[in-house]
N, C-alpha and C positions, 0 to 999 in steps of 0.2 A: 504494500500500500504506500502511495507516496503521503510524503509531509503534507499534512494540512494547508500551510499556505499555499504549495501547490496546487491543490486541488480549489480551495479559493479561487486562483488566479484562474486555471480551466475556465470554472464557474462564469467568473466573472466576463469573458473571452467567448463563450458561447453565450451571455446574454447580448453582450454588445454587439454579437455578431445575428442573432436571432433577431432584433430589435429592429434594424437596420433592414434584413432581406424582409421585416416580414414573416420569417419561422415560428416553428415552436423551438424549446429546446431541445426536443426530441428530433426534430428533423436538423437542425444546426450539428448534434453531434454526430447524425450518418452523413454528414458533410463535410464536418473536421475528419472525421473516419474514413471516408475513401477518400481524402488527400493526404490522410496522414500528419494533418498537422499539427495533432497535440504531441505526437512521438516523435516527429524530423522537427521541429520547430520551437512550438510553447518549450517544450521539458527539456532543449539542450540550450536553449535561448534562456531562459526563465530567470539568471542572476541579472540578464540587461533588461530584459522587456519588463519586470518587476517594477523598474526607476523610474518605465517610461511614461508619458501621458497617457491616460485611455483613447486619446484622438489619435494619435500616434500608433498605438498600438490595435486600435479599430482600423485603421487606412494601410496598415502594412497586412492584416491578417486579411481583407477585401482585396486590397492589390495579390497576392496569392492565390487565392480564390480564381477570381477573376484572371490570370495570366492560364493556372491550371485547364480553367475552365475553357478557356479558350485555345488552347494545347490538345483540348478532347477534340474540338470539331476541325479538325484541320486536314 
């Protein structure tokens, strides 16, 4: 199990990112989940993106998405 604040932070990362498309949380984490971005990203990132602003941190995990997402139809 990871640390607590950890898991906050996820938390907090899939609301900001549900909030924004429109999701649930539930559908926001089979999103982070087939891009893999709570294990390639949030959890190896997690000592900087911690410091960062939630705007900052909302527009880089969007911009991901979004690059991913658009990597699928090409």
């Amino acid at each position: 199990m990871k640390p607590m604040d950890e898991i906050r932070f996820i938390l907090l990362c899939l609301g900001w990112v549900a909030q924004i498309r429109h999701l649930s949380i539930d559908q926001t984490l089979d999103l982070f989940n087939s891009h893999h971005l709570i294990e390639n990203y949030i959890l190896p990132c997690f000592s900087i993106l911690k410091n960062q602003s939630p705007i900052t941190i909302q527009n880089e995990l969007l911009a991901i998405l979004n690059r991913n997402e658009n990597n699928l139809h090409l």
